[in-house]
C-alpha positions in Angstrom: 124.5 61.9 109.8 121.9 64.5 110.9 121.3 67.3 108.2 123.6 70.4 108.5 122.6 73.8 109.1 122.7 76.0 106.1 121.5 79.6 104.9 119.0 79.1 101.7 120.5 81.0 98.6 116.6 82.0 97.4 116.3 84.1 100.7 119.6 86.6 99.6 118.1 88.9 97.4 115.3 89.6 100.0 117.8 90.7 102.9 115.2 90.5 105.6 115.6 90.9 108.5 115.3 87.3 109.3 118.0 86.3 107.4 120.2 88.8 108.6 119.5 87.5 112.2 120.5 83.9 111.0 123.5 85.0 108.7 124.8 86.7 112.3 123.9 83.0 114.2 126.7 81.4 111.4 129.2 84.5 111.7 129.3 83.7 115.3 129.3 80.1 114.8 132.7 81.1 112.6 134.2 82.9 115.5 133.7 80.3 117.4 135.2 77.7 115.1 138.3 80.1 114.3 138.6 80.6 118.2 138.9 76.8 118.9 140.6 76.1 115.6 143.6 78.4 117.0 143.6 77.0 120.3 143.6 73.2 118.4 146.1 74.4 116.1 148.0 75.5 119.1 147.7 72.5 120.7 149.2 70.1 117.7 152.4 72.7 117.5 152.9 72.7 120.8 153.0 68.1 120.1 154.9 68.9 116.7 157.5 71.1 119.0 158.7 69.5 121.8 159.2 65.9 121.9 160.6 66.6 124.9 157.6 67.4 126.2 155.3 65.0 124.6 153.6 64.0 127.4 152.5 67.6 128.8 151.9 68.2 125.3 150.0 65.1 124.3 147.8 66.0 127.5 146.8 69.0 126.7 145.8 68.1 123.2 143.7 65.9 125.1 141.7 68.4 127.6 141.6 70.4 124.2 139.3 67.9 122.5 137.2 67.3 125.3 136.4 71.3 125.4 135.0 70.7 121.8 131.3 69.6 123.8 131.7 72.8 126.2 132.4 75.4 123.0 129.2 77.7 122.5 128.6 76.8 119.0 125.1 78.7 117.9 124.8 75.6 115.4 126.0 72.8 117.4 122.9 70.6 116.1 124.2 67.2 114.4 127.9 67.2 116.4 127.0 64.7 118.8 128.7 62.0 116.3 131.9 64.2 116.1 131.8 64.9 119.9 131.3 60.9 120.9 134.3 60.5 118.3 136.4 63.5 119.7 136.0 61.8 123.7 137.0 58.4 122.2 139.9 60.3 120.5 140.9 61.9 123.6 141.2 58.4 125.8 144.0 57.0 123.0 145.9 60.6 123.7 145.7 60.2 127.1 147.5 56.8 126.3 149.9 57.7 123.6 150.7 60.4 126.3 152.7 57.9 128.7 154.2 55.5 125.8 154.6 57.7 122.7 156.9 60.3 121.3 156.2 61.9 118.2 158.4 62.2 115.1 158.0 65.7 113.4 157.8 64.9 109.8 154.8 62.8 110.2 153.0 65.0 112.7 154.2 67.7 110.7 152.4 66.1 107.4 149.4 64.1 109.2 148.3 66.6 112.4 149.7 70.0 112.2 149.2 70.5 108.1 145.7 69.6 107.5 144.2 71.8 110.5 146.5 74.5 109.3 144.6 74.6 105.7 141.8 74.2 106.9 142.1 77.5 108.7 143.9 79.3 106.6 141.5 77.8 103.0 138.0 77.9 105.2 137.9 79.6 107.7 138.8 82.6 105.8 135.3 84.7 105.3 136.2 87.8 106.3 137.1 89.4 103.1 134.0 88.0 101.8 132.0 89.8 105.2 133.7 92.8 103.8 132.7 92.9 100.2 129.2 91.5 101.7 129.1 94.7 103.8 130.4 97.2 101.1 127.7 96.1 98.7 125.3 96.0 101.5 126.5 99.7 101.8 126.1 101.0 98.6 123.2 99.2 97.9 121.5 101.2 101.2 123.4 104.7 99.8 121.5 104.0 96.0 118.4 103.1 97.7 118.4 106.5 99.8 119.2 108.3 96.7 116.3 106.9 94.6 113.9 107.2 97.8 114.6 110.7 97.2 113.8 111.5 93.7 111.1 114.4 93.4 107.8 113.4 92.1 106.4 116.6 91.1 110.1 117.8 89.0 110.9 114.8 87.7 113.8 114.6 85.4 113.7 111.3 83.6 117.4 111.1 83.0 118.6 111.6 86.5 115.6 109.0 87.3 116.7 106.7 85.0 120.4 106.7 86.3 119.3 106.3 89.5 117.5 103.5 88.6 120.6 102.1 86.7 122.7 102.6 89.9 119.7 100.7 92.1 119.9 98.1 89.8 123.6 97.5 89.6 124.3 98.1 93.6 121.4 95.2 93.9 122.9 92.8 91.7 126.4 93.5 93.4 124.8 92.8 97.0 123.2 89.5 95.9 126.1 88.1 93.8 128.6 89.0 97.3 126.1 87.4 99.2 125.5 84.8 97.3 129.2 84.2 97.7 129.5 84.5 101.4 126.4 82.3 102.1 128.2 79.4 100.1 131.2 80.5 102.1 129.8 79.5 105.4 127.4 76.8 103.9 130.3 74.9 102.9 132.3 75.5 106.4 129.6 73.8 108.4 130.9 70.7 106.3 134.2 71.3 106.6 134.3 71.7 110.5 133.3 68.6 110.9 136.0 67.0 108.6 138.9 69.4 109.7 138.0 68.5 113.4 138.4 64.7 112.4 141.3 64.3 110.1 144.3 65.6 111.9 143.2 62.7 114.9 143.4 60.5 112.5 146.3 61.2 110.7 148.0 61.8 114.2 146.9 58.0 115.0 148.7 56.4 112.0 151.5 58.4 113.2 151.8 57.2 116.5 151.0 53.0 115.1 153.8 53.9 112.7 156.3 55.6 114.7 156.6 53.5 117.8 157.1 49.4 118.7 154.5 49.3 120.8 151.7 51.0 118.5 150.9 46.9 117.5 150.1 46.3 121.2 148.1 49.0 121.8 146.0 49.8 118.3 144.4 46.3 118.4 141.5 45.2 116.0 138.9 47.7 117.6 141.1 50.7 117.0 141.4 49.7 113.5 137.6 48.9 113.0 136.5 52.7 115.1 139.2 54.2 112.3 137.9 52.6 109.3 134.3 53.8 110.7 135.6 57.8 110.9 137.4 57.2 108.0 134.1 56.2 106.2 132.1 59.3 107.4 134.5 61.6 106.8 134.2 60.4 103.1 130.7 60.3 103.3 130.6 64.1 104.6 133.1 65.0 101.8 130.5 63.1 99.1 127.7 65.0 100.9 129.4 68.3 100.8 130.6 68.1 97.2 126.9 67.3 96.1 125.8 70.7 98.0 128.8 72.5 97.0 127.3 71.5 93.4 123.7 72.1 93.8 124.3 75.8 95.5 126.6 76.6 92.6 123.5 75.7 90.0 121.0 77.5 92.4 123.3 80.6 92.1 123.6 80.0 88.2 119.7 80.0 88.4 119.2 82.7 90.5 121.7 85.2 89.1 119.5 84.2 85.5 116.8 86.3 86.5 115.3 88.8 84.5 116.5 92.9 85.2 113.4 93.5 86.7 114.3 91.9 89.5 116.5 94.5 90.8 115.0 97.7 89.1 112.2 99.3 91.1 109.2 99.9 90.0 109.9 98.4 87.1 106.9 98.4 85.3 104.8 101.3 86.6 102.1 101.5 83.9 100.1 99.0 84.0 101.7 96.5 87.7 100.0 93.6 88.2 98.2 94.2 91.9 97.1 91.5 94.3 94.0 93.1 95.9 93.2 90.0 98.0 96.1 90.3 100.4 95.8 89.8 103.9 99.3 89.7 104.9 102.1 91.4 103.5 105.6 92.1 104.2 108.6 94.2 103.4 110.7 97.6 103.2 108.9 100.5 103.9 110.6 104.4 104.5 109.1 105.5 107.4 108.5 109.5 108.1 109.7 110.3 111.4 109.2 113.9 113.3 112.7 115.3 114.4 111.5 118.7 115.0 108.5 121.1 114.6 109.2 121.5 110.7 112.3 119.1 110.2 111.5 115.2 109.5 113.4 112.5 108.6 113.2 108.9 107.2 114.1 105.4 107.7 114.1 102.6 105.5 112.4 99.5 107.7 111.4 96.3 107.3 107.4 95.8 107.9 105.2 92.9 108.2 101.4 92.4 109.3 100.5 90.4 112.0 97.1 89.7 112.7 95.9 92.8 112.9 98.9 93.9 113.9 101.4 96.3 112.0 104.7 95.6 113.2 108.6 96.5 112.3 111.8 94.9 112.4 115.0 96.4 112.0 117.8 94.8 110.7 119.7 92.4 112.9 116.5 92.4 114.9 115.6 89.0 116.8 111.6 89.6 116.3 109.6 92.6 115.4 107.7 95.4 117.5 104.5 96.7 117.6 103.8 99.9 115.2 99.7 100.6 114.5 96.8 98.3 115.3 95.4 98.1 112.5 91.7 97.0 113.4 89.0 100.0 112.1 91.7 102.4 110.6 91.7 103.7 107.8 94.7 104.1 104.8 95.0 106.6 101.9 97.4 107.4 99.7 98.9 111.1 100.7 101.3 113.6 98.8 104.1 114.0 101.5 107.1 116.2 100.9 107.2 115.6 97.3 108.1 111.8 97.4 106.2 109.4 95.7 104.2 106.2 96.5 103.3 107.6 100.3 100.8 106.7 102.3 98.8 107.6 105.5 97.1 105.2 108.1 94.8 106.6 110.1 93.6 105.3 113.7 89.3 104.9 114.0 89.1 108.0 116.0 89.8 109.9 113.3 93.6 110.6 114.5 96.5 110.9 112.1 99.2 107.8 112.1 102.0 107.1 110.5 102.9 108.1 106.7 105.2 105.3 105.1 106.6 105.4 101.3 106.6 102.6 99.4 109.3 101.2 96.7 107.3 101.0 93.8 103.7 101.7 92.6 102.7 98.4 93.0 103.8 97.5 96.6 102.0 101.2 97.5 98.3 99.6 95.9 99.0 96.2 97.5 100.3 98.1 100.7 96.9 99.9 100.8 94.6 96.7 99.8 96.5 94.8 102.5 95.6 97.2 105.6 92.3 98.0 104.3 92.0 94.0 103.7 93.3 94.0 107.7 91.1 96.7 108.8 87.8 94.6 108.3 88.8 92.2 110.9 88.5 89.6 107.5 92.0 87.8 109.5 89.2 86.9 112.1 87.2 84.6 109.2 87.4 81.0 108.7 88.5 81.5 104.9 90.1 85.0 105.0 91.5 84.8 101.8 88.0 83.7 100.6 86.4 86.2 102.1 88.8 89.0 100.4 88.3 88.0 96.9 84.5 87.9 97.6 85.0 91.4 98.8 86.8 92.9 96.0 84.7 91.0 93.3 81.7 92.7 95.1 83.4 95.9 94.5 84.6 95.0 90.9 80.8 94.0 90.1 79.3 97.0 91.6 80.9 99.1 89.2 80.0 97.2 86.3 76.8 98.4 84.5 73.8 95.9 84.7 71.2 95.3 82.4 68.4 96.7 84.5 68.9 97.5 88.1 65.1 97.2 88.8 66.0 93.1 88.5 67.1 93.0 92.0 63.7 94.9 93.5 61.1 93.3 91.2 58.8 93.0 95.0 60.4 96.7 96.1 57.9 99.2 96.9 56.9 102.4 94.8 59.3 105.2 94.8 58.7 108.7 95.1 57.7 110.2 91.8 56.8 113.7 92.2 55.8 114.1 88.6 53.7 111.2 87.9 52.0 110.4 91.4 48.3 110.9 91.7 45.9 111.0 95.1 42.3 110.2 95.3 40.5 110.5 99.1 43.8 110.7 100.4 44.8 107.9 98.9 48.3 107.4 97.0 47.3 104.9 94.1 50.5 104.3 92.1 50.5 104.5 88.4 50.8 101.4 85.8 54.1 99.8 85.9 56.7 101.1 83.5 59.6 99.8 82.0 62.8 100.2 84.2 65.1 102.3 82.1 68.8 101.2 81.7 71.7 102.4 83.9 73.6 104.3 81.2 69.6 106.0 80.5 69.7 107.5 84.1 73.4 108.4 84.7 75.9 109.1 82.1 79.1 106.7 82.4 82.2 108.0 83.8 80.1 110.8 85.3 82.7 111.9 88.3 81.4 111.3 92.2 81.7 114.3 94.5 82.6 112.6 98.2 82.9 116.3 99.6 80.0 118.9 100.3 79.9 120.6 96.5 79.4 124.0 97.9 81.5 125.5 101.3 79.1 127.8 103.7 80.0 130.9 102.6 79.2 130.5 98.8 75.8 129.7 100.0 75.2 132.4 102.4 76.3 134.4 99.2 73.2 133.7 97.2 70.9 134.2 100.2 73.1 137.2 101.3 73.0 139.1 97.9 75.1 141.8 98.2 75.7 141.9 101.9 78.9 141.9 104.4 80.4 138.2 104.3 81.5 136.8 107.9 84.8 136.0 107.6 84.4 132.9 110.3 82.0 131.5 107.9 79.1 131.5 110.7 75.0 131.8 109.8 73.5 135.1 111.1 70.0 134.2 112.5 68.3 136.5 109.7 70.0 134.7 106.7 67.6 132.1 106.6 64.2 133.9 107.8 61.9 131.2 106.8 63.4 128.9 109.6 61.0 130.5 112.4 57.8 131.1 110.3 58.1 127.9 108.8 55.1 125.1 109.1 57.5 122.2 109.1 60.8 121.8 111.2 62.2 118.3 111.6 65.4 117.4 112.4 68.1 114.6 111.2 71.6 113.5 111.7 73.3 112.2 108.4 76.3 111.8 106.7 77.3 113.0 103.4 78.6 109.6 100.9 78.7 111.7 97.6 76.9 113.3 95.0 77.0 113.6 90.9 75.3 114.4 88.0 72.7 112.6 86.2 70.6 112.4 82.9 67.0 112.5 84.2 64.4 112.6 87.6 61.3 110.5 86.0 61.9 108.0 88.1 63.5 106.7 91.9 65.8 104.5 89.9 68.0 106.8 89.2 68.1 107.4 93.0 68.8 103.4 93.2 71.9 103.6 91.0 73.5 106.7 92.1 73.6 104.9 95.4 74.9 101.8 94.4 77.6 103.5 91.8 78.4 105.9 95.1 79.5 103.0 97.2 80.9 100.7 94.9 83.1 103.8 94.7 84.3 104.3 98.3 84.7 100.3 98.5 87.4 100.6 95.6 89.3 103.6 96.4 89.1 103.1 100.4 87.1 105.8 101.7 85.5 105.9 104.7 85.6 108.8 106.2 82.1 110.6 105.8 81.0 114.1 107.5 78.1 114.3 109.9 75.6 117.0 109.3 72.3 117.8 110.7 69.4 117.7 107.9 67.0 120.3 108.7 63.7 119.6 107.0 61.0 122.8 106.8 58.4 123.6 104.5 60.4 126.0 102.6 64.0 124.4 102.1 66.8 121.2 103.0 69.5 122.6 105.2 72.9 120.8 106.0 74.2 122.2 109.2 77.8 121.8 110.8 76.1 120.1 114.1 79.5 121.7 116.1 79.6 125.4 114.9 76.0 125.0 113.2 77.0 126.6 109.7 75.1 126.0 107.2 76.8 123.6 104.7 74.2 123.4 101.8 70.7 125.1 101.3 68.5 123.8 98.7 64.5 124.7 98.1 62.1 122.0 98.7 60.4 123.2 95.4 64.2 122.2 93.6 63.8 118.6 95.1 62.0 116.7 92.2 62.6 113.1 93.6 63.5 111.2 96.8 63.9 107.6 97.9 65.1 105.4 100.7 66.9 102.3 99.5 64.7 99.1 99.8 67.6 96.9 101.7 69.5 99.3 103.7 66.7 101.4 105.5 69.2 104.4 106.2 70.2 105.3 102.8 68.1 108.1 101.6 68.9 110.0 98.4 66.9 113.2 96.7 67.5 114.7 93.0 68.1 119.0 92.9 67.4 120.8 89.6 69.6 123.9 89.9 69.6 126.4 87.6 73.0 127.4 85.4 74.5 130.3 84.0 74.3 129.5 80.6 70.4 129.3 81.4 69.9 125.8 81.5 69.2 123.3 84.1 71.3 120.3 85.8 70.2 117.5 88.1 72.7 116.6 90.7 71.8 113.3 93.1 72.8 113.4 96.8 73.0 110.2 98.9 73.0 110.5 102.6 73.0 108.3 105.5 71.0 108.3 108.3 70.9 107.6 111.8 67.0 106.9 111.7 65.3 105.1 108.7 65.7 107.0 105.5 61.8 106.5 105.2 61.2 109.3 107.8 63.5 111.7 105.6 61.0 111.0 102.9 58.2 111.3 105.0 59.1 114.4 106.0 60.2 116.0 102.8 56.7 114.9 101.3 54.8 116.5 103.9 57.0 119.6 103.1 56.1 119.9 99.3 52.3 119.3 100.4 52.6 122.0 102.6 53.5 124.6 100.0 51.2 123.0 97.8 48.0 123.7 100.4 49.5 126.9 101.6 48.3 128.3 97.9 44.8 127.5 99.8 43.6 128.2 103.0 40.7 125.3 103.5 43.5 122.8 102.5 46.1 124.1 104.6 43.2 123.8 107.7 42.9 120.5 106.4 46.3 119.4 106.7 46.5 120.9 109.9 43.4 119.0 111.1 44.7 115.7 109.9 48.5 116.0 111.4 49.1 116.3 115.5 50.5 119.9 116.1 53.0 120.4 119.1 52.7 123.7 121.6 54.3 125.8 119.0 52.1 125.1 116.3 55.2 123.0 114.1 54.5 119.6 112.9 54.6 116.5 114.6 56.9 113.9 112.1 57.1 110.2 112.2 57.6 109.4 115.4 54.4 110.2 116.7 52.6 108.4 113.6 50.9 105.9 114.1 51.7 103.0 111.4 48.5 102.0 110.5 46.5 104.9 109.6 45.9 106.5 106.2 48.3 109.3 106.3 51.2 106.8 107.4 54.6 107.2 105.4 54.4 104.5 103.8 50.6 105.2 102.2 52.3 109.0 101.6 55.2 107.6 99.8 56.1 108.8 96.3 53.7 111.7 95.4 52.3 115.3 96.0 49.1 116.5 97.7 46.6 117.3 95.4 45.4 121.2 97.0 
């Protein structure tokens, strides 16, 4: 007997989508078995009824079990036996039809009574679709109502009842559907039986009943019944056997710990998968009804590809909602609910803000798209691939035992301090032993991703006490050195952080500052960076808003005491500021950039800077200079581009030390 269709127990609690689509295929399949029942039932009264009849009757009963093969059923699967039997059923009614009358007792207690408990014992699910539906109800109404507890007042009692009622609506909606999948588990048996057991007992009737049942239900009528006979009782053992099994599955399943139904249940310390490259489930999703007003929807999610999609409930398949190739996610504060998140398309664009259930599906939430968003779906091994990733990231963080290890064959770094020059020569000093990481930066020193200072504080301490712009915008005079200067060159960057740190002997603090800043925005998923122009003159560093050109950041050239490009990635450059405080000491700040160009013309360039106000304190040196470095019309310098790589003022012979004047 071919296996019978059946809803699986372990997919109740879930309530997906999916299984709502297939618990509606086996509602309709009931329908359509209570329809026909009636009309079979019908059929056998109408027999039971009217002897007089018998043969109108007994042909109708007849037609009716041949419509058994034309009846929609949406799990018809495995009836062919029961239709094949059902035909051969409906050839000996056709028979009986001309030579048989039926006597009502035995019709009555062979035909009529088992189809009639079989309708009125199994096909009986509606109350249990009711209390299903209820607790699906409440369970939605307690969801809602925890959704909307307040993150920034929250009351612990009113959160904890909420979390009691979550709980208790949740086990109610599993336990009545738990009951109604058994319900219509067990009815996809018992169809088959209840279809077959009123023809047979309407058979034995008819050989009882009547003289010439002897003739007529020969040797292979007795042999075809004994065969039904025997599959009906295999299909009763069968059922019984899954009747037993589902109950211990929903003995097992009921057994499982609270957490199960309590959200969020253990919010200090969740365990979070950051490897995920698929994931799936409820999200709320915030939804624009007006130009103030929002509202939100509780929907079922799922990645695809890289494919965000959602499903709603009774859903046949789910619909696009954000491509998530090159976006980026966050987490957000939205309307003071918790666990929200933002994706955000790769031009920059805002997307959709969803809220998750619990702290744990927000993290793996975030992982997952940000897994997604580096095309890592795309890989052979994707799920290799994603550890590798997050180890990387796990390791970067880690302090090593000397970071000088990985650039034993690296060239010198600038060292302002320590650098020496003979005939124009750089001629490093003696190597020195690479200090360790917590030497050069102190740990848990905080990473500024932002510009530290906005424009108008520092047009304040060029300004003094004059008139601040309220639109934030440079006045030509603020910064006068800009068109007597020696030196302008300009670069487009973008900012990756900044922080403090312990000394500037040496580029290696440079190194990890670097390394510490992007290990950083690999763990907490940022990407965004802003662009900035980098204008190097003889005097100063300026950051520039390349669309309304205000000036970001200003920092002397004399208050840059080191600067290095990284020896792998060519456009990371990063430079070390002493600033002055108010308490009258000093700090040292490190600010990592990167460039469109090679962060070796950045260094280049600031070099040639600090030797110009080095040679400006003498006249024959600054003619010099000027003699040695190609000029353009207006008498600024000509950078990089225009050097020629082999000669002995090339960047990489300059690299790492002052001008002796």
């Amino acid at each position: 007997m071919p296996a019978v269709d059946k809803l699986l127990l372990e997919e109740a609690l879930q309530d997906s989508p999916q299984t709502r689509s297939l618990l509606s295929v086996f509602e309709e399949d009931a329908g359509t078995l209570t329809d026909y029942t009636n009309q079979l039932l019908q059929a056998m009264q109408r027999v039971y009824g009217a002897q007089n009849e018998m043969c109108l009757a007994t042909q109708q009963l007849s037609k009716q079990l041949l419509a058994y093969e034309k009846q929609n059923f949406a799990l018809g699967k495995g009836d062919e036996e029961v239709i094949s039997t059902l035909h051969y059923f409906s050839k000996v009614v056709d028979e009986l039809n001309v030579l048989h009358t039926e006597l009502a007792k035995q019709l009555a207690d062979t035909m009529v009574l088992p189809i009639i408990q079989f309708r009125e014992k199994d096909l009986t699910v509606s109350t249990l679709k009711d209390l299903f539906g209820l607790a699906s109800n409440e369970h939605d109404l307690s969801m809602a109502k925890y959704s909307r507890l307040p993150k920034k007042r929250e009351n612990e009692k009113v959160k904890t009842e909420v979390v009691k009622e979550v709980a208790a609506a949740r086990r109610k909606q599993h336990l009545s559907s738990l009951q109604y999948y058994c319900a219509l588990n067990a009815l996809q048996y018992r169809k088959r039986v209840a279809m077959m057991e009123p023809m047979i007992g309407f058979a034995h009737a008819q050989i009882n009943f009547f003289k010439r049942g002897a003739e007529m239900f020969n040797q292979s009528m007795d042999s075809f019944l004994s065969s039904v006979a025997d599959m009906v009782q295999s299909i009763q053992v069968e059922q019984e056997a899954e009747a037993e099994k589902m109950r211990a599955s929903q003995q097992e399943l009921l057994a499982v710990d609270e957490s199960v139904y309590t959200p969020d249940f253990d919010v200090s310390a969740p365990q979070i998968n950051r490897n995920l490259i698929q994931k799936a489930g409820y999200l709320n999703l915030r939804n624009k009804t007006g130009l103030v007003t929002t509202t939100w929807e509780r929907l079922y999610f799922f990645t695809q590809g890289g494919n965000l999609m959602c499903q709603p409930r009774g859903a046949v398949a789910g619909g696009l909602i954000q491509d998530l190739d090159n976006c980026s996610v966050m987490a957000v504060d939205c309307e003071d609910r918790r666990y929200c998140f933002q994706i955000t398309t790769p031009n920059g664009k805002s997307g959709i803000i969803l809220q998750a259930e619990s702290r744990k599906e927000n993290e793996e939430w975030i992982c997952a798209i940000n897994n997604i968003s580096r095309q890592i779906y795309l890989t052979d091994n994707p799920e290799a691939v994603a550890i590798k990733l997050n180890q990387t990231a796990l390791q970067a963080v880690t302090p090593i035992t000397s970071f000088g290890k990985k650039q034993e064959n690296s060239r010198p770094s600038q060292n302002l301090k320590n650098s020496e020059m003979e005939n124009d020569k750089i001629v490093p000093k003696a190597t020195v032993n690479i200090p360790e990481p917590e030497q050069l930066i102190a740990p848990g020193t905080p990473i500024q991703f932002d510009i530290v200072l906005p424009a108008t504080e520092f047009l304040d301490q060029n300004r003094g006490s004059r008139r601040i712009n309220p639109f934030g915008e440079t006045e030509d005079e603020t910064f006068p050195e800009a068109e007597d200067s020696l030196l302008q060159q300009m670069f487009i960057v973008r900012f990756l952080g900044s922080m403090a740190v312990k000394t500037d002997n040496t580029a290696e603090v440079i190194y990890e500052a670097m390394r510490q800043v992007l290990a950083a925005r690999a763990i907490h998923n940022i990407f965004r960076m802003t662009e900035s122009h980098l204008m190097v003159t003889s005097q100063t560093l300026r950051l520039i808003d390349p669309q309304t050109q205000v000036t970001r950041a200003n920092f002397e050239l004399t208050s840059v005491t080191q600067f290095a490009a990284h020896q792998e990635n060519k456009r990371l450059v990063g430079f070390v500021v002493r600033m002055p405080e108010s308490t009258g000491g000093e700090s040292l700040s490190t600010y990592v950039f990167e460039s469109n160009s090679e962060g070796e013309k950045i260094c280049y360039a600031i070099n040639l800077g600090k030797e110009i106000i080095e040679v400006q304190k003498d006249p024959e040196a600054l003619a010099q200079l000027m003699l040695s470095i190609p000029l353009t019309n207006d008498g600024k310098y000509v950078l990089l581009n225009d050097q020629p790589d082999d000669t002995d003022g090339s960047a990489s012979e300059n690299r790492g030390a002052e001008s002796e004047a």
